[in-house]
PQR file with spaces between the fields and no chain letter, atoms N, CA, C, O and H, PARSE charges and radii, in Angstrom:
ATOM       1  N    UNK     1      -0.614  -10.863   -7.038 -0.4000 1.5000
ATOM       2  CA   UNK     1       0.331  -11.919   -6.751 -0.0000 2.0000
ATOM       3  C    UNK     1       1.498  -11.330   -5.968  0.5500 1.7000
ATOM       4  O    UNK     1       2.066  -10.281   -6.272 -0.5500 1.4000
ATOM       5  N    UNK     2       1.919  -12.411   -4.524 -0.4000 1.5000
ATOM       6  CA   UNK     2       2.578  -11.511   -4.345 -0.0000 2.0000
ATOM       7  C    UNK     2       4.419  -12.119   -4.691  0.5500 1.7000
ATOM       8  O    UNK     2       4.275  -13.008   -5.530 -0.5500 1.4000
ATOM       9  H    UNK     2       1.458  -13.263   -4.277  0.4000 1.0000
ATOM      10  N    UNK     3       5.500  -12.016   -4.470 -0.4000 1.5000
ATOM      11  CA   UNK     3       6.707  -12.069   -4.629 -0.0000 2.0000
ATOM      12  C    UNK     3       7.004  -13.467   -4.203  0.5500 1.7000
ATOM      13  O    UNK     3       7.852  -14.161   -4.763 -0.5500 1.4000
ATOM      14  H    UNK     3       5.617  -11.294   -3.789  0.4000 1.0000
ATOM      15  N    UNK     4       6.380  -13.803   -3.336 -0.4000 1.5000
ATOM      16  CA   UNK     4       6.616  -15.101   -2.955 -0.0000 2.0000
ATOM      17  C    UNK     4       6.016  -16.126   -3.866  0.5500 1.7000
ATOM      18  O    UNK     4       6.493  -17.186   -4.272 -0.5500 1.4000
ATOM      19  H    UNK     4       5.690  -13.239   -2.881  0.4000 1.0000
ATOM      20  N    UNK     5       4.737  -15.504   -4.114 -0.4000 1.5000
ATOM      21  CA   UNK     5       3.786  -16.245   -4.949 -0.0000 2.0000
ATOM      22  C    UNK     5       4.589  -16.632   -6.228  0.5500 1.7000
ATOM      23  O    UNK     5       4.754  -17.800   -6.582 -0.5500 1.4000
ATOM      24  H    UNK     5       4.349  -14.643   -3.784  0.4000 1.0000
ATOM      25  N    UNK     6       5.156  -15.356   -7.000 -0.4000 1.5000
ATOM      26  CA   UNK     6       5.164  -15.703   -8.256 -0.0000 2.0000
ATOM      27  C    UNK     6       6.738  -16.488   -8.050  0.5500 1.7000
ATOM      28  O    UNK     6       7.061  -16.846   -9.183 -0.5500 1.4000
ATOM      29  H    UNK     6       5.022  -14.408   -6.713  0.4000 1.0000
ATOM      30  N    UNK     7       7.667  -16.830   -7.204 -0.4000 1.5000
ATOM      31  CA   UNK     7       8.864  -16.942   -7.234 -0.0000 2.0000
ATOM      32  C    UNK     7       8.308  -18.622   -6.986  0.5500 1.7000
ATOM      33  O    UNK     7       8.918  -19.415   -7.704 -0.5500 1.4000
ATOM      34  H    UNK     7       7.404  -16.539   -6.284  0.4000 1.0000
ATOM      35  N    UNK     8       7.568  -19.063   -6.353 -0.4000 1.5000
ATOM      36  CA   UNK     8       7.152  -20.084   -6.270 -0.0000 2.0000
ATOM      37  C    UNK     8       6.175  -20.619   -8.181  0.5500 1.7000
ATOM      38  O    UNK     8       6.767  -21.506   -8.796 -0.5500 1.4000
ATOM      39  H    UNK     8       7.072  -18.420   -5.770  0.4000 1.0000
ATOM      40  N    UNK     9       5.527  -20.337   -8.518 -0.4000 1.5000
ATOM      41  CA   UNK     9       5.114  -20.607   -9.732 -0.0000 2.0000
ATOM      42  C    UNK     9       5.517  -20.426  -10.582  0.5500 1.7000
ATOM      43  O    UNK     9       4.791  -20.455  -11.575 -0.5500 1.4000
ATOM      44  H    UNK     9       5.046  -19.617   -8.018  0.4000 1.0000
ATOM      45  N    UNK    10       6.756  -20.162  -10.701 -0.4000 1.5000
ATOM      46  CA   UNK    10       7.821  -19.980  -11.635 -0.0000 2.0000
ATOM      47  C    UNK    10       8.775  -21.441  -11.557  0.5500 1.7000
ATOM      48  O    UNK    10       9.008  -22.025  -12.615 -0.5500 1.4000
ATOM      49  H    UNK    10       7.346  -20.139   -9.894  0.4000 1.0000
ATOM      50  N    UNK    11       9.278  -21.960  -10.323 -0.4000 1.5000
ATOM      51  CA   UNK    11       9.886  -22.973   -9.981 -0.0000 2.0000
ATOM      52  C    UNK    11       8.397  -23.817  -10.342  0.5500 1.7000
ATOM      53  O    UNK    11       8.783  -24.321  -11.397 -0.5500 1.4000
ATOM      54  H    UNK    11       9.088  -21.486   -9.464  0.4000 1.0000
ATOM      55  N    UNK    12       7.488  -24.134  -10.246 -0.4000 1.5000
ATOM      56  CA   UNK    12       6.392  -24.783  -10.855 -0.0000 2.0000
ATOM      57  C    UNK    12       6.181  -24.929  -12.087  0.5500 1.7000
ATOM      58  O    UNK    12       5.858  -26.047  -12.490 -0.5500 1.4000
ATOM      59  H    UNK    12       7.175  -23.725   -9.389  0.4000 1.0000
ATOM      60  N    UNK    13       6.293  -23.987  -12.873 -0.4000 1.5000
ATOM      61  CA   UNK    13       7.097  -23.980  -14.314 -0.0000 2.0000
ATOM      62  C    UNK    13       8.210  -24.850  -15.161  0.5500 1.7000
ATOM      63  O    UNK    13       8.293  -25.514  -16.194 -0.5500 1.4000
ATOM      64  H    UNK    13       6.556  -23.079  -12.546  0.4000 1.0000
ATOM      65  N    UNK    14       9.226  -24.297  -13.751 -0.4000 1.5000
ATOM      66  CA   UNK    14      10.950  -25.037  -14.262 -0.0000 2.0000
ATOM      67  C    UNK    14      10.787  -26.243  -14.148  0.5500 1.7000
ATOM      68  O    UNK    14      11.467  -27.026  -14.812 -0.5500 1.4000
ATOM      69  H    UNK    14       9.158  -23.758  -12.911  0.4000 1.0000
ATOM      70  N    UNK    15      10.039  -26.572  -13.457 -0.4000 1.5000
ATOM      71  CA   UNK    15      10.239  -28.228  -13.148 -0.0000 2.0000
ATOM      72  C    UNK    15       9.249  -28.835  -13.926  0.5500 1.7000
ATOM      73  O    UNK    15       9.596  -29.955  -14.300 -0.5500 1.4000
ATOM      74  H    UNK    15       9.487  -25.936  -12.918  0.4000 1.0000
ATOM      75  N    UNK    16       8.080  -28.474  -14.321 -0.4000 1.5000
ATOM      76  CA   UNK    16       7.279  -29.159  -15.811 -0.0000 2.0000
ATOM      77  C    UNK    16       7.687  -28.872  -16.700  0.5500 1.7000
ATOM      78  O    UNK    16       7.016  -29.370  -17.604 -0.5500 1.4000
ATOM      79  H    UNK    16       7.797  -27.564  -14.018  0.4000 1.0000
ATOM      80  N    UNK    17       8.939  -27.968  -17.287 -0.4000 1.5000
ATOM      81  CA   UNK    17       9.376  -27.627  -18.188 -0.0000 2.0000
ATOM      82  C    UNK    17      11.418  -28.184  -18.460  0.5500 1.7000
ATOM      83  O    UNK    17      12.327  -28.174  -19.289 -0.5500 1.4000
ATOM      84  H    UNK    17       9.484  -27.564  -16.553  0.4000 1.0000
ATOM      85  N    UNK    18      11.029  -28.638  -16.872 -0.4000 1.5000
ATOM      86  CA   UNK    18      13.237  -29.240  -16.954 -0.0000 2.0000
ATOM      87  C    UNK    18      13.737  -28.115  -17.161  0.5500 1.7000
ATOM      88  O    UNK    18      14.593  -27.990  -18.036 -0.5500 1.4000
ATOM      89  H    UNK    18      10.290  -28.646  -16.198  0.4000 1.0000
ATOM      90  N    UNK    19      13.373  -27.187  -16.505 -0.4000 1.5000
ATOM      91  CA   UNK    19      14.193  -25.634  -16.718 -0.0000 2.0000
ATOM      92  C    UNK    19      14.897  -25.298  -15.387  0.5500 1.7000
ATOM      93  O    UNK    19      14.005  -25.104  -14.562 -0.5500 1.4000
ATOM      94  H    UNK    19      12.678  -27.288  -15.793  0.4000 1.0000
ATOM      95  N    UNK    20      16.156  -25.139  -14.800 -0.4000 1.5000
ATOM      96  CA   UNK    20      16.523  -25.220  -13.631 -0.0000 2.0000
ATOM      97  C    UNK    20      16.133  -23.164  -13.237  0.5500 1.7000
ATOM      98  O    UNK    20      16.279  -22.097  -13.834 -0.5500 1.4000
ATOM      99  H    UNK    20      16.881  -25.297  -15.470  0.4000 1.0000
ATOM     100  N    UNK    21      15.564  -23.671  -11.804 -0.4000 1.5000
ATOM     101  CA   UNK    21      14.853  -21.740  -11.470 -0.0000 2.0000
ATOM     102  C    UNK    21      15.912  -21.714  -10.239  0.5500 1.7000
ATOM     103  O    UNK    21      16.013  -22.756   -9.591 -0.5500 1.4000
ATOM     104  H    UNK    21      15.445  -24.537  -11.319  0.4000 1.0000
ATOM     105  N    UNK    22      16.515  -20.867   -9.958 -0.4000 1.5000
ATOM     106  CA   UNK    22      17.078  -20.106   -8.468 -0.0000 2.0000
ATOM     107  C    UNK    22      17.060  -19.323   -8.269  0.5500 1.7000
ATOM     108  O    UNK    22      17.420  -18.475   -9.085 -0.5500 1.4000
ATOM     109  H    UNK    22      16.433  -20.020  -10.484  0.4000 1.0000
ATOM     110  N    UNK    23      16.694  -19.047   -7.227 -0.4000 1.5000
ATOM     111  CA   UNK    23      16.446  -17.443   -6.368 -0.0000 2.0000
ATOM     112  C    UNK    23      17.399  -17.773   -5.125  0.5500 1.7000
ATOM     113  O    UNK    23      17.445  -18.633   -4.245 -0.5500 1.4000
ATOM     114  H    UNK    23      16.401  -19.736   -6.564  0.4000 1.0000
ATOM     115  N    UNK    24      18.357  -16.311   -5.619 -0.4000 1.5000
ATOM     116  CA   UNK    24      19.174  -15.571   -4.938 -0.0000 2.0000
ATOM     117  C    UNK    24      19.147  -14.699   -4.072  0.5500 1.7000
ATOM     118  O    UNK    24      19.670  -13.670   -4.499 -0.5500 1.4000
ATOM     119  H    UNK    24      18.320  -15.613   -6.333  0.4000 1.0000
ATOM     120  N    UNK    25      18.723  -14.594   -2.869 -0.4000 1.5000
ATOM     121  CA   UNK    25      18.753  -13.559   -2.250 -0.0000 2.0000
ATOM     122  C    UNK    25      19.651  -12.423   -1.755  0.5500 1.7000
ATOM     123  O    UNK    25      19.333  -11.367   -1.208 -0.5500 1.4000
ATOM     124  H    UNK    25      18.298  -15.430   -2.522  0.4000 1.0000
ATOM     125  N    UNK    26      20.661  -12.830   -2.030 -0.4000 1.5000
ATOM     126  CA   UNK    26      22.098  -12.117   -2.105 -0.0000 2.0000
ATOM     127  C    UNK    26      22.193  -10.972   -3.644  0.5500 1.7000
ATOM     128  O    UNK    26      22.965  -10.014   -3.604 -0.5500 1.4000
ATOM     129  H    UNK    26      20.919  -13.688   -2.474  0.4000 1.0000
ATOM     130  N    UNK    27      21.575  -11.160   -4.546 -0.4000 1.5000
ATOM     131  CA   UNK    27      21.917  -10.584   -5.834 -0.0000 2.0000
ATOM     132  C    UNK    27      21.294   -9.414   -5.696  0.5500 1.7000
ATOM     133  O    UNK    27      21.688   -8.664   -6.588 -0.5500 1.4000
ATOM     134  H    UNK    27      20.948  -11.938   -4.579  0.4000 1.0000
ATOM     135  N    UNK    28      20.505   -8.896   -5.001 -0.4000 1.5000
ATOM     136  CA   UNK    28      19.577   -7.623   -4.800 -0.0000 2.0000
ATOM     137  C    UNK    28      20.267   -6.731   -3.595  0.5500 1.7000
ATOM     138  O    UNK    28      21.140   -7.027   -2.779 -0.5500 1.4000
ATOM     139  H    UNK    28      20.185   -9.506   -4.276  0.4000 1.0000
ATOM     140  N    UNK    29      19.367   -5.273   -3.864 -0.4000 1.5000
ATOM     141  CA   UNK    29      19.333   -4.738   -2.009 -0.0000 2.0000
ATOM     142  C    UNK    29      18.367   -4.558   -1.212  0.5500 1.7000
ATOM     143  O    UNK    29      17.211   -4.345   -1.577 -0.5500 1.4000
ATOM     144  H    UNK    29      18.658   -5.033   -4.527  0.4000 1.0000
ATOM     145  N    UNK    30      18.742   -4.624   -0.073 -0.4000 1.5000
ATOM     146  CA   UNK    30      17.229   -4.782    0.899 -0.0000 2.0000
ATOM     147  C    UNK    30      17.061   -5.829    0.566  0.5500 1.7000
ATOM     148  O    UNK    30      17.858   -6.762    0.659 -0.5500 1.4000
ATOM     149  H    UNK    30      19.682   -4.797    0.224  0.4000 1.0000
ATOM     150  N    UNK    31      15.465   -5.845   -0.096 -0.4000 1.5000
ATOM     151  CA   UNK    31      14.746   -7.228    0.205 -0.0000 2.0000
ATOM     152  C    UNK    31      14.369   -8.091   -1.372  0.5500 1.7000
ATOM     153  O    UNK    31      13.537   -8.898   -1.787 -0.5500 1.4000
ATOM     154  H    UNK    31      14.817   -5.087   -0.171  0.4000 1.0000
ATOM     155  N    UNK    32      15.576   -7.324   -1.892 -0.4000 1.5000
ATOM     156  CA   UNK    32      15.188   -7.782   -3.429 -0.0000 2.0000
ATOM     157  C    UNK    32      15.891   -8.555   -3.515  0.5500 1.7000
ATOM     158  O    UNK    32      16.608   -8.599   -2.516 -0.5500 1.4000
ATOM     159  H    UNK    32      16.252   -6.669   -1.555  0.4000 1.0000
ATOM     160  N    UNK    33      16.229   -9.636   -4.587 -0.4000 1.5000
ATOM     161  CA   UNK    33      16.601  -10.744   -5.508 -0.0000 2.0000
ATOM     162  C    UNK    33      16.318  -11.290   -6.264  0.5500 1.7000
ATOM     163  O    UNK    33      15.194  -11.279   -6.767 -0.5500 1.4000
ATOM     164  H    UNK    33      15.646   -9.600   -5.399  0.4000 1.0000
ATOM     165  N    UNK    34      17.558  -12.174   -6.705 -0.4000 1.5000
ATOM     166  CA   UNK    34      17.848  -12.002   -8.574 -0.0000 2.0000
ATOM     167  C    UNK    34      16.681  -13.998   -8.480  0.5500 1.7000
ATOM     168  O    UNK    34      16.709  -14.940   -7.689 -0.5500 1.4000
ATOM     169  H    UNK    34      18.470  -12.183   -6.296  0.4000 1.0000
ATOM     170  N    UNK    35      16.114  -13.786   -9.379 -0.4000 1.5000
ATOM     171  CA   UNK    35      14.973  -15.110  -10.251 -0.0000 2.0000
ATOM     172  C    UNK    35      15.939  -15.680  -11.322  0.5500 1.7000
ATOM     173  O    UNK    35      15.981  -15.197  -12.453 -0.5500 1.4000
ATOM     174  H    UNK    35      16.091  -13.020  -10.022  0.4000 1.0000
ATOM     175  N    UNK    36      16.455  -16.373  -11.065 -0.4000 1.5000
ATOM     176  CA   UNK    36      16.843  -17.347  -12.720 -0.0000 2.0000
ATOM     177  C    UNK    36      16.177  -18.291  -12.996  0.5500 1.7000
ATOM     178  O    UNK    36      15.874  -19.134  -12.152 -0.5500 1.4000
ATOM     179  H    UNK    36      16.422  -16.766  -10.146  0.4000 1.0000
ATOM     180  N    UNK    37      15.842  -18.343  -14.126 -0.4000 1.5000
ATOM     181  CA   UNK    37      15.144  -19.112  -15.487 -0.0000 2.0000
ATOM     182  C    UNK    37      16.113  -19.711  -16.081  0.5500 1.7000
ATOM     183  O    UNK    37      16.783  -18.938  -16.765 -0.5500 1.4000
ATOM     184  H    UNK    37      16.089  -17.658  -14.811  0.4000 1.0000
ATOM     185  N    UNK    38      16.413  -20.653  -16.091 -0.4000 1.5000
ATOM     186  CA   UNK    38      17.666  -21.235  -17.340 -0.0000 2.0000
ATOM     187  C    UNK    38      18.712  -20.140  -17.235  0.5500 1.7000
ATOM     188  O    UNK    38      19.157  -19.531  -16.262 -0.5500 1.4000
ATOM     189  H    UNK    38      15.868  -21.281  -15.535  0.4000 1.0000
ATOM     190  N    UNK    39      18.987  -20.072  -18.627 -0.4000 1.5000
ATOM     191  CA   UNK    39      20.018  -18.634  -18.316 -0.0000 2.0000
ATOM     192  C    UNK    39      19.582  -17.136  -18.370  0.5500 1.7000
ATOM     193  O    UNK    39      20.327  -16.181  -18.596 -0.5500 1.4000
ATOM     194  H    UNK    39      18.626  -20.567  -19.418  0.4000 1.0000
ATOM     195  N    UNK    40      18.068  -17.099  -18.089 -0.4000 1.5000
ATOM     196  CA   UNK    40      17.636  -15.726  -18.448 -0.0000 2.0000
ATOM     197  C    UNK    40      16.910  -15.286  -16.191  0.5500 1.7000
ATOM     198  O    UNK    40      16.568  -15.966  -15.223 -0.5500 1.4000
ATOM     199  H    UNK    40      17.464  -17.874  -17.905  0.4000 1.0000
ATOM     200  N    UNK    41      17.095  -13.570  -16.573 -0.4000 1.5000
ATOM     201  CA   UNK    41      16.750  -13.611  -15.027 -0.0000 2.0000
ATOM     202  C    UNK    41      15.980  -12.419  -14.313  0.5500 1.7000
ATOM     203  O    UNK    41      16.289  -11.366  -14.871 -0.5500 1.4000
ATOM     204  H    UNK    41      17.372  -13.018  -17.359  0.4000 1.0000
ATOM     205  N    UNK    42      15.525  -12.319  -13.783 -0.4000 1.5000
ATOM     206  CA   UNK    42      14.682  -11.308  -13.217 -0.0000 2.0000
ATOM     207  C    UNK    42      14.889  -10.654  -12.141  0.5500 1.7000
ATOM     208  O    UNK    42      15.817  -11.246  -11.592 -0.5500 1.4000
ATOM     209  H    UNK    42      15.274  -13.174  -13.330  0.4000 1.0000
ATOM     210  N    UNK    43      14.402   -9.288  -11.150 -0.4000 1.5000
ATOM     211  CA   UNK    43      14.926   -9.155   -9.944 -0.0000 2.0000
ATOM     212  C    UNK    43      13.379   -9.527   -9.104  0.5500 1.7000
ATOM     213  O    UNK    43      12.315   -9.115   -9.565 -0.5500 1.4000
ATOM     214  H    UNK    43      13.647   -8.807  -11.596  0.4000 1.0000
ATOM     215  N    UNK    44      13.425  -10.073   -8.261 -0.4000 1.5000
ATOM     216  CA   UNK    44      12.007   -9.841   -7.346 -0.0000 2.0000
ATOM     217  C    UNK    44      11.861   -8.562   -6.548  0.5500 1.7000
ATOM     218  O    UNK    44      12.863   -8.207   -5.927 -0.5500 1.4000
ATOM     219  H    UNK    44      14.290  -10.407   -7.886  0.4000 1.0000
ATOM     220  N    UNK    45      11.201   -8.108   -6.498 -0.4000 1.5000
ATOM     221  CA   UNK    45      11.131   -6.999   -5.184 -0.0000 2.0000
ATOM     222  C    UNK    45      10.820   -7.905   -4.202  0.5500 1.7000
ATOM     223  O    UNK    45      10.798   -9.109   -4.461 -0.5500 1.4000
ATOM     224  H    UNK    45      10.387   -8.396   -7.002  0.4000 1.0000
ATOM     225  N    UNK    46      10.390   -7.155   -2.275 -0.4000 1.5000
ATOM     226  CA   UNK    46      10.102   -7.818   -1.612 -0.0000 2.0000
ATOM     227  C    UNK    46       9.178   -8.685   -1.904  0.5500 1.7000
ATOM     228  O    UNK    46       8.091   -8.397   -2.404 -0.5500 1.4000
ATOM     229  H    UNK    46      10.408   -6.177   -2.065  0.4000 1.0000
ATOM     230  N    UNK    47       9.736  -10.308   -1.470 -0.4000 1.5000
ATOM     231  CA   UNK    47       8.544  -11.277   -1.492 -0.0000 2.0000
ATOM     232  C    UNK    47       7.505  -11.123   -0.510  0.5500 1.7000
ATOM     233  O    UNK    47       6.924  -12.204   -0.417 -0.5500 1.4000
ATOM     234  H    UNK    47      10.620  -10.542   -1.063  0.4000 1.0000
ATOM     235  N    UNK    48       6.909  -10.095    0.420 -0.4000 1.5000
ATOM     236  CA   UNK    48       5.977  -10.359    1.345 -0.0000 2.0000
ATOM     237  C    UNK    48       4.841   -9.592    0.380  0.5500 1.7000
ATOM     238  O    UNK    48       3.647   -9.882    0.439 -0.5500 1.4000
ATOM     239  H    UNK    48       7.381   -9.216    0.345  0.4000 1.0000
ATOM     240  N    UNK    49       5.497   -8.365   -0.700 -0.4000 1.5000
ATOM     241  CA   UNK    49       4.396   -7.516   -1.296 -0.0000 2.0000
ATOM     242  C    UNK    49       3.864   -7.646   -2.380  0.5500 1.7000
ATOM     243  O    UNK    49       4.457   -8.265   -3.263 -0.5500 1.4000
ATOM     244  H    UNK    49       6.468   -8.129   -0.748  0.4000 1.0000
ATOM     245  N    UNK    50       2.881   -7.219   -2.554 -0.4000 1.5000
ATOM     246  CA   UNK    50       2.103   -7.257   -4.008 -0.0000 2.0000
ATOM     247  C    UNK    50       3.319   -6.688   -5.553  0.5500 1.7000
ATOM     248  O    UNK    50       4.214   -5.844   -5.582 -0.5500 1.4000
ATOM     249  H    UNK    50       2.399   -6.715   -1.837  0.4000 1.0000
ATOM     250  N    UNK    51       2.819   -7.545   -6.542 -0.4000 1.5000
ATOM     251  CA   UNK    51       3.151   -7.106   -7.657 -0.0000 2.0000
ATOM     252  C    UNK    51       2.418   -6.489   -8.457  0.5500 1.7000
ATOM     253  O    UNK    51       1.310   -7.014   -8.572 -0.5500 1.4000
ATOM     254  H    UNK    51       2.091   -8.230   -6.519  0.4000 1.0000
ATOM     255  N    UNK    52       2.601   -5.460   -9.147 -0.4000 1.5000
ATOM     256  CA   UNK    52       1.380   -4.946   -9.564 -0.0000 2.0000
ATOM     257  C    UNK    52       2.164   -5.223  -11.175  0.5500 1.7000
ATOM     258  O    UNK    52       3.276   -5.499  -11.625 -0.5500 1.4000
ATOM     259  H    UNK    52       3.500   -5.033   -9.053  0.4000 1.0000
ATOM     260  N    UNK    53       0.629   -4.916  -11.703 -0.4000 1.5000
ATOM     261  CA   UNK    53       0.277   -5.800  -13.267 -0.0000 2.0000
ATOM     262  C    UNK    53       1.584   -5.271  -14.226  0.5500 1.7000
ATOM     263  O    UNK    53       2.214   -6.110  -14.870 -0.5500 1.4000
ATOM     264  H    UNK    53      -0.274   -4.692  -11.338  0.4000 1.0000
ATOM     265  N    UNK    54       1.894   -4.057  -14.273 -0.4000 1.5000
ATOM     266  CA   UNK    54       2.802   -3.800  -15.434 -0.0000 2.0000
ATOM     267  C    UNK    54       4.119   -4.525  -14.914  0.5500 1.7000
ATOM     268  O    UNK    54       4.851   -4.888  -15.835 -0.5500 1.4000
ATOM     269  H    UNK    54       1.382   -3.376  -13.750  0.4000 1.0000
ATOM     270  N    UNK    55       4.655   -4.862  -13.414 -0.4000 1.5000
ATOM     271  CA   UNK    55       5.889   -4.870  -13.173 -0.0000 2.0000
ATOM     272  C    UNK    55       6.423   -7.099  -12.991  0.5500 1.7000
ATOM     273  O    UNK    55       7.415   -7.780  -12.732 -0.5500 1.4000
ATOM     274  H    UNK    55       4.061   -4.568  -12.665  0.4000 1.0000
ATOM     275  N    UNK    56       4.776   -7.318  -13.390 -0.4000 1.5000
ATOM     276  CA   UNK    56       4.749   -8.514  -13.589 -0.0000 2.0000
ATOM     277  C    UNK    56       4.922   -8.849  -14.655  0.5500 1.7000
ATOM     278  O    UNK    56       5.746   -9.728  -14.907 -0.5500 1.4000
ATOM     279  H    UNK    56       3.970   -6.764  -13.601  0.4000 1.0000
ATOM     280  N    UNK    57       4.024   -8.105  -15.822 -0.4000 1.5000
ATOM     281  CA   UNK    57       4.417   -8.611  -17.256 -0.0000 2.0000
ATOM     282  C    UNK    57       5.810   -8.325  -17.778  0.5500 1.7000
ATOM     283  O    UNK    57       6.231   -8.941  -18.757 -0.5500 1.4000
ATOM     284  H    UNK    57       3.354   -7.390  -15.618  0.4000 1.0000
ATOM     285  N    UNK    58       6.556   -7.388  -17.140 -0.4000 1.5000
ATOM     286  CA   UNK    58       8.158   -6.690  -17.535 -0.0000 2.0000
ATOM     287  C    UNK    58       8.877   -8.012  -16.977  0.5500 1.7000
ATOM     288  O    UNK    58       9.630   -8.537  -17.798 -0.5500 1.4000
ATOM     289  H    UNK    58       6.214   -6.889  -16.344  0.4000 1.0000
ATOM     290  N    UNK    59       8.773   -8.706  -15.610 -0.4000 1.5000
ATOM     291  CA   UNK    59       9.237   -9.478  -14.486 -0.0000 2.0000
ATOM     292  C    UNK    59       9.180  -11.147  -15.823  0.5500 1.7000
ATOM     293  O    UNK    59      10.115  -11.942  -15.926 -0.5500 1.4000
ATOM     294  H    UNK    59       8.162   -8.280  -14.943  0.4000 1.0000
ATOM     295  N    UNK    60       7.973  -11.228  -16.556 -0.4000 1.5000
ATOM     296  CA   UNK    60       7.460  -12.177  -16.981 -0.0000 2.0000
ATOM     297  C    UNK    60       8.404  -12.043  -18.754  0.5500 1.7000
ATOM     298  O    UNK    60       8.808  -13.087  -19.266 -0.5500 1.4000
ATOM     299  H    UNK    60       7.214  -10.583  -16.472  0.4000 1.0000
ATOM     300  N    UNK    61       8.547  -11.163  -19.219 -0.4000 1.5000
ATOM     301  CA   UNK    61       8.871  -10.713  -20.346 -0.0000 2.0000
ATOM     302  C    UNK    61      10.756  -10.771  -20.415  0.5500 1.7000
ATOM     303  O    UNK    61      11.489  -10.750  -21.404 -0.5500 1.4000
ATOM     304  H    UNK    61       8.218  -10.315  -18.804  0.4000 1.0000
ATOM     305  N    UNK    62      11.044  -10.837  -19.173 -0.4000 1.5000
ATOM     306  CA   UNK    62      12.601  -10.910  -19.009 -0.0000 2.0000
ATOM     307  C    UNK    62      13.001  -12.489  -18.755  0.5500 1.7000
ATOM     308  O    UNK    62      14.079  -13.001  -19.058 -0.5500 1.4000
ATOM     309  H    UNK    62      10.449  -10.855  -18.370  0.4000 1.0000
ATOM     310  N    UNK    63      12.071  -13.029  -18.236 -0.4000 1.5000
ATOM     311  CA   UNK    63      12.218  -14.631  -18.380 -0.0000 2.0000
ATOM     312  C    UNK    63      11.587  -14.878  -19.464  0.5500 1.7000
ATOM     313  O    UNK    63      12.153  -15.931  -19.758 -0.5500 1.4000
ATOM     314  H    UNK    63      11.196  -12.614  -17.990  0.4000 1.0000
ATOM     315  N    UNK    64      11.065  -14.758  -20.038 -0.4000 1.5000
ATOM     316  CA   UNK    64      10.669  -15.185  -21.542 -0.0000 2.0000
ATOM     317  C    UNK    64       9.405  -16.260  -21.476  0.5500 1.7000
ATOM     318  O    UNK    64       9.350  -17.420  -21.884 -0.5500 1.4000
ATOM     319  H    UNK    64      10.606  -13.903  -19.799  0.4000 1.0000
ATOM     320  N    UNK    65       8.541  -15.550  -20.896 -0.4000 1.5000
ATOM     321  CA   UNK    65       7.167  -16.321  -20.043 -0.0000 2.0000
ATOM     322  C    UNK    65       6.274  -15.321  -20.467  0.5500 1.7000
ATOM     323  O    UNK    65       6.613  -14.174  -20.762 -0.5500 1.4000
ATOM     324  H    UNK    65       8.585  -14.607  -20.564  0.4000 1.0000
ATOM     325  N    UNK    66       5.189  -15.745  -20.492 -0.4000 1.5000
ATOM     326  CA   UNK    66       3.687  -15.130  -20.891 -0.0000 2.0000
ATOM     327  C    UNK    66       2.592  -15.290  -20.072  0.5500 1.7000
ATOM     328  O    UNK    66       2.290  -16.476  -19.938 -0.5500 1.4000
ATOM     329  H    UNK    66       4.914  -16.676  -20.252  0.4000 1.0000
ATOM     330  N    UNK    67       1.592  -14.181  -19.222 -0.4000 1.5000
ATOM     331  CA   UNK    67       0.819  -14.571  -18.030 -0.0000 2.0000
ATOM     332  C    UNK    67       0.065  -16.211  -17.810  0.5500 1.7000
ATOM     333  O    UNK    67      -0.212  -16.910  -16.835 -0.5500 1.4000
ATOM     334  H    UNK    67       1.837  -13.218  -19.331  0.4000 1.0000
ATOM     335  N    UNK    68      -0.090  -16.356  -19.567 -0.4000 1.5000
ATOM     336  CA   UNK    68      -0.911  -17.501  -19.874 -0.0000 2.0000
ATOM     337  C    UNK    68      -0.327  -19.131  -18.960  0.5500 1.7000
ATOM     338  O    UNK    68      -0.825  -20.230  -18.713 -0.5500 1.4000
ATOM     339  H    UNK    68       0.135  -15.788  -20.359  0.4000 1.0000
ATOM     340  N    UNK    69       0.990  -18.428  -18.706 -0.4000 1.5000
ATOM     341  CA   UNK    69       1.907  -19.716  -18.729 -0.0000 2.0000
ATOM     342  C    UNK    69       1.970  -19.933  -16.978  0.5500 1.7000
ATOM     343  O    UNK    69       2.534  -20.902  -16.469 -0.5500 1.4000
ATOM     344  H    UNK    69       1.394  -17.536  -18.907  0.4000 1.0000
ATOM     345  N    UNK    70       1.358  -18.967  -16.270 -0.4000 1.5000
ATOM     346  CA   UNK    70       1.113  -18.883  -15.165 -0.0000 2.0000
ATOM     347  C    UNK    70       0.102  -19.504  -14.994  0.5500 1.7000
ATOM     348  O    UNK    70       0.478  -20.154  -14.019 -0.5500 1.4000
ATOM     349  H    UNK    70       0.900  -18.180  -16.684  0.4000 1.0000
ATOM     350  N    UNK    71      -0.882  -19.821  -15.166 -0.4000 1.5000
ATOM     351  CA   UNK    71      -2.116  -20.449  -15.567 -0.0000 2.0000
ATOM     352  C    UNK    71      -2.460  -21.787  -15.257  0.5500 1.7000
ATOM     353  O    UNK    71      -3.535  -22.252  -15.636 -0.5500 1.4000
ATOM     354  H    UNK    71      -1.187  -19.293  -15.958  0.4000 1.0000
């Protein structure tokens, strides 16, 4: 999945769930930025690249989400 992907299915989430999501692109450096979940939040790395599995479930575990919920 890549950065774009999951920043998008996350806002797919917030909105079947009434959870307000924003992505900041200002809150990072380079090409990173900050994911909010309600009041909980994540950093993205670049959205053009792959996420790999451990840095998704950490990414998923700080918003308080479970892969299942990607689903």
């Amino acid at each position: 999945m890549k950065g774009a992907d999951f920043i998008r299915a996350i806002r797919k989430i917030g909105k079947a769930r009434n959870v307000p999501v924003v992505f900041e692109p200002r809150h990072g450096k380079g090409s990173h930025g900050r994911l909010y979940y309600g009041d909980r939040f994540t950093t993205v790395k670049d959205r053009r690249k792959e996420i790999g599995e451990g840095l998704l479930n950490a990414m998923l575990a700080q918003l308080g989400l479970s892969k299942q919920d990607l689903e």
